[in-house]
C-alpha positions in Angstrom: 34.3 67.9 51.4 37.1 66.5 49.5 40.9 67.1 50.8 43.6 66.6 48.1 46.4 64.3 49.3 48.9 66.6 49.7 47.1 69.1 52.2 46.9 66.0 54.3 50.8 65.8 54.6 52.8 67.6 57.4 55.3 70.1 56.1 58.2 67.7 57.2 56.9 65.0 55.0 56.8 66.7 51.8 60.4 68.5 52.8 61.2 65.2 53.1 60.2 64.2 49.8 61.6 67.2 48.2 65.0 66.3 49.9 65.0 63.0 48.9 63.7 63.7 44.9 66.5 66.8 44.4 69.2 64.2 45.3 67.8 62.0 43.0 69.1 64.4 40.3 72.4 64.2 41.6 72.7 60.7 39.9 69.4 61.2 38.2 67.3 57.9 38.3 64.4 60.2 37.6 62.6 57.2 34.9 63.9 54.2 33.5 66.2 55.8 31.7 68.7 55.8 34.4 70.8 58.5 32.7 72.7 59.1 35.8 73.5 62.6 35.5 74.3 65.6 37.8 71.8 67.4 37.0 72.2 70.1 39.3 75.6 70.5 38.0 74.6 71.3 35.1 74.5 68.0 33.0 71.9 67.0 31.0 70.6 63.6 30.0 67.9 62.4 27.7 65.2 64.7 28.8 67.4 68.0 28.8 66.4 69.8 31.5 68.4 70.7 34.6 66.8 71.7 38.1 64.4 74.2 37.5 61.3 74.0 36.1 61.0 74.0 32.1 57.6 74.6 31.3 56.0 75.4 27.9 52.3 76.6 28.5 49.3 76.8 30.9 45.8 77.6 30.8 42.5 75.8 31.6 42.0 73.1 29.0 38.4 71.4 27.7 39.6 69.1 25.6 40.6 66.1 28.4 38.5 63.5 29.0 34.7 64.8 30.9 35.5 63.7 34.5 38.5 66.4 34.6 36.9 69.6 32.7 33.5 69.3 34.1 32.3 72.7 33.6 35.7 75.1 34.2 38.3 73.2 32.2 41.2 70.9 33.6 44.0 73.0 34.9 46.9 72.3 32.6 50.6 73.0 33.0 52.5 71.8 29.8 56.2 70.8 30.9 58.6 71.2 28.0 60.6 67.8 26.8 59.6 64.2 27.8 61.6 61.0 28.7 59.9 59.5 26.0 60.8 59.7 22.3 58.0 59.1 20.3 58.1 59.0 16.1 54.8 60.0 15.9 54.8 62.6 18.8 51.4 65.0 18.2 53.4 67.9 20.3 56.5 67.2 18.9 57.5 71.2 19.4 57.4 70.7 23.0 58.3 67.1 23.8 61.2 67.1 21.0 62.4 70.6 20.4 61.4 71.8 23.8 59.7 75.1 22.9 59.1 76.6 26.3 61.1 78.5 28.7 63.0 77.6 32.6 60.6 79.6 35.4 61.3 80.0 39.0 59.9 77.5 41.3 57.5 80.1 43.2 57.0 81.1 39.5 55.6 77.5 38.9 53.6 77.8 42.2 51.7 80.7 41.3 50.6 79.1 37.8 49.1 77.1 40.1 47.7 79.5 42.0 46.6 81.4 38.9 44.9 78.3 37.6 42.8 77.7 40.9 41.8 81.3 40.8 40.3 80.6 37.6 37.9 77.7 38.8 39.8 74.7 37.1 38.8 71.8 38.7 42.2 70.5 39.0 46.3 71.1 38.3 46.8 68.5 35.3 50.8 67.9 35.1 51.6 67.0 31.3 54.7 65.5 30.5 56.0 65.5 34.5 58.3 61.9 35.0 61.7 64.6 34.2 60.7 67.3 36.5 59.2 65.8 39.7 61.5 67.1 42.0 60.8 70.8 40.5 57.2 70.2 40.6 56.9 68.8 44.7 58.9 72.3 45.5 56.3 74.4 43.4 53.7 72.5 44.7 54.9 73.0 48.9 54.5 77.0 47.5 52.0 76.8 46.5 49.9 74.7 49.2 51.1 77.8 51.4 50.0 79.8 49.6 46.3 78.1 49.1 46.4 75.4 46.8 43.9 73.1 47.5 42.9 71.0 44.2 43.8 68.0 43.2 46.8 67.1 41.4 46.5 65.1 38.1 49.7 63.1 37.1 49.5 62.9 33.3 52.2 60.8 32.1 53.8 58.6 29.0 53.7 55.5 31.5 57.5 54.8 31.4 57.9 55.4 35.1 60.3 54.3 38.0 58.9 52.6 40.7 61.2 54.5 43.2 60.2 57.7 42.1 56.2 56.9 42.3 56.9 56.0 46.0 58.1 59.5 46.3 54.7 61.0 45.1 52.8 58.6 46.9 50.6 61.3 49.2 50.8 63.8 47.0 49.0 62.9 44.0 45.1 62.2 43.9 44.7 61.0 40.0 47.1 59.5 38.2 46.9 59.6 33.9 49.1 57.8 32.3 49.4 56.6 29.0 49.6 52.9 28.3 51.7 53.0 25.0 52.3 49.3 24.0 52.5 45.8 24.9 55.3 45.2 22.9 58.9 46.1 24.4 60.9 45.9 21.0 58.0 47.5 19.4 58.5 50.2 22.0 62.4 50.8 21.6 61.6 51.1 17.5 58.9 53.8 17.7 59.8 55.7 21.3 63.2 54.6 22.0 62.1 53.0 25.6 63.7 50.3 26.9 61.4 47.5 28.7 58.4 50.4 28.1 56.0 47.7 28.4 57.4 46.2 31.9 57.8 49.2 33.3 54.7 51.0 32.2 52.7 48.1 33.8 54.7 48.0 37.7 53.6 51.8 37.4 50.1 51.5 37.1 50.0 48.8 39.4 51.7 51.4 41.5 49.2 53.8 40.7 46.2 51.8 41.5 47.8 50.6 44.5 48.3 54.6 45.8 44.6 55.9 44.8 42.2 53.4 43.6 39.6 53.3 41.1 38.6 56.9 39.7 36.5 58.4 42.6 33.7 61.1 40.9 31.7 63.5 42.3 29.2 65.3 40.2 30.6 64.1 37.7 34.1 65.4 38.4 37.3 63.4 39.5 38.8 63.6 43.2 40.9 60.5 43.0 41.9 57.3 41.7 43.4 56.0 38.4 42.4 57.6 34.9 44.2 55.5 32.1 44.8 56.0 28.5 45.5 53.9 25.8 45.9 55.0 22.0 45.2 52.8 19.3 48.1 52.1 17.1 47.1 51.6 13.0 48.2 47.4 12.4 47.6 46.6 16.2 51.2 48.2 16.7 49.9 49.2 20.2 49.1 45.7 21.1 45.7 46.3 22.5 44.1 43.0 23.3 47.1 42.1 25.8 47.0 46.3 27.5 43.2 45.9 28.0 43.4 42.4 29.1 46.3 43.1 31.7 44.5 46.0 32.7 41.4 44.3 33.4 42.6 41.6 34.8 45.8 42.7 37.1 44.7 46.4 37.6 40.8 46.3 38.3 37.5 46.1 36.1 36.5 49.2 37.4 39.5 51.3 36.0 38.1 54.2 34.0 40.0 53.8 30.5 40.0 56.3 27.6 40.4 54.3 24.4 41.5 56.9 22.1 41.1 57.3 18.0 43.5 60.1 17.2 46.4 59.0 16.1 47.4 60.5 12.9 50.7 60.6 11.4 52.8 63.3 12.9 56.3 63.9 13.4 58.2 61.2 11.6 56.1 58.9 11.3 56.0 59.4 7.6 59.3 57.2 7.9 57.7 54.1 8.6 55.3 52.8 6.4 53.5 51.0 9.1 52.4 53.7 11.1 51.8 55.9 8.2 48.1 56.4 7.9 45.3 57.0 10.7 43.6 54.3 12.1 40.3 52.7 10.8 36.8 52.3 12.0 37.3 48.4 12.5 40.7 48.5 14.1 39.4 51.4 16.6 35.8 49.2 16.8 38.1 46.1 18.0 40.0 47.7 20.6 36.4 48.6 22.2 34.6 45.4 21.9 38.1 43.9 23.5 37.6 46.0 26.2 34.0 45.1 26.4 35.2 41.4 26.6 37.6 41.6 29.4 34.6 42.7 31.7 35.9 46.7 31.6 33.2 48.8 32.9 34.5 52.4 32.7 35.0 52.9 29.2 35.3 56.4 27.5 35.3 55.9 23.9 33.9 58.2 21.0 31.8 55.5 19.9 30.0 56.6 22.9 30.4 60.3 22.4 29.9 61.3 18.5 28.7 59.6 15.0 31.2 57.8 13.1 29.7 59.5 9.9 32.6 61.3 7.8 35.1 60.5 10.8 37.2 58.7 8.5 36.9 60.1 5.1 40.1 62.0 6.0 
């Protein structure tokens, strides 16, 4: 029977944790950002949230990838705002405008609770780099009071080392987003500084923490779960992601190779990344894949016809 990482700590070595991420926020260091705030003072940085948890929604959700919904959905918990600042942001209400609310910690623990009690497979934390310390409390609640699936960190990539050592033990499957390969082509669209450097120490990181994506029946228990969005005019810079992943992360990394951008947000504002991507740009990020010897490859040219897909 599988044991999710964080029942396996004492309750010393999460308080521990806990201790050491709140005084992160003192001087918050939080990302790469490095706004260097008081947060628990009262000052805010780029992501605009203070102490407490900000959250925006929650519910089981069937629309992640197959290993995390299997057959009750992926438990989701939507944090409001993001350290990222994407021009084509799909939840732009959330991540930009921060539509959501501040909740208690032990409120935050019992969404978790709630979520388990509703057979989700797993507590999938969207949007979580800004809030970690808010979310280890929640989560030392809520393992006393009976938590006891495993913790999905779904994230933008742009990551600090230091604070991926704090959740080292505590998360089974990390998610994050592999946005681009490109550094100035990650300050123009998402205003992220060194994205690209810093997205791939983290899933080095990662890897290094849980592995390859452990399944059983089909459902995730651990390891590393990547995504990469393809960008219309190779804006993304696919080939060198796929190749770095395959070749400095592992060949067995489970990698969804997503087709869904469309323009949202702002994105009307720059010519470049104003139309959806098309079947042969989407078609070459696969087959690159393919090339680099990647094994694990969720793709919808694998899941659904192409026929109509992009009449749109």
């Amino acid at each position: 029977m599988f044991t999710p990482a964080y029942l396996k700590l004492k309750n010393e070595e999460i308080e521990r944790k806990i201790e050491k991420a709140f005084e992160i926020l003192k001087n918050c260091t939080l990302c790469p950002r490095e706004c260097k705030v008081d947060r628990l003072s009262g000052q805010k940085g780029f992501c605009k949230v203070l102490s407490k948890p900000f959250v925006s929604s929650w519910g089981p959700h069937f629309g992640e990838e197959t290993p995390l919904v299997g057959h009750h959905g992926s438990g989701t918990i939507f944090f409001g705002f993001c350290n990222l600042s994407c021009v084509y942001c799909q939840n732009w209400t959330i991540s930009h405008d921060g539509e959501g609310e501040e909740i208690s910690y032990e409120e935050l623990a019992g969404v978790m609770i709630y979520l388990q009690n509703l057979g989700c497979h797993n507590i999938n934390l969207v949007t979580p780099t800004h809030q970690v310390p808010q979310i280890l409390k929640a989560l030392y609640i809520a393992r006393e009071e009976g938590l006891k699936i495993p913790v999905v960190y779904n994230c933008g990539g742009y990551e600090s080392l230091d604070t991926l050592k704090i959740l080292d033990g505590i998360v089974d499957i990390y998610m994050p987003d592999i946005k681009y390969a490109d550094n100035g082509v990650a300050e123009k669209y998402s205003k992220a500084r060194e994205y690209s450097t810093f997205a791939k120490l983290a899933l080095k990181e990662m890897h290094r923490q849980v592995g390859d994506l452990l399944l059983s029946e089909g459902i995730a228990l651990k390891g590393l779960l990547v995504r990469h969005l393809v960008l219309p005019n190779n804006l993304a810079g696919s080939d060198e992601i796929l190749r770095f992943i395959s070749e400095e992360i592992s060949k067995e990394t489970y990698i969804n190779i997503m087709d869904q951008y469309r323009p949202c947000f702002q994105a009307y504002k720059y010519e470049e990344l104003n139309r959806r991507i098309t079947k042969e740009e989407y078609e070459e990020a696969v087959n690159k894949a393919l090339r680099y010897g990647l094994k694990r490859i969720d793709s919808i040219l694998y899941r659904k016809s192409w026929k109509n897909y992009f009449a749109l």
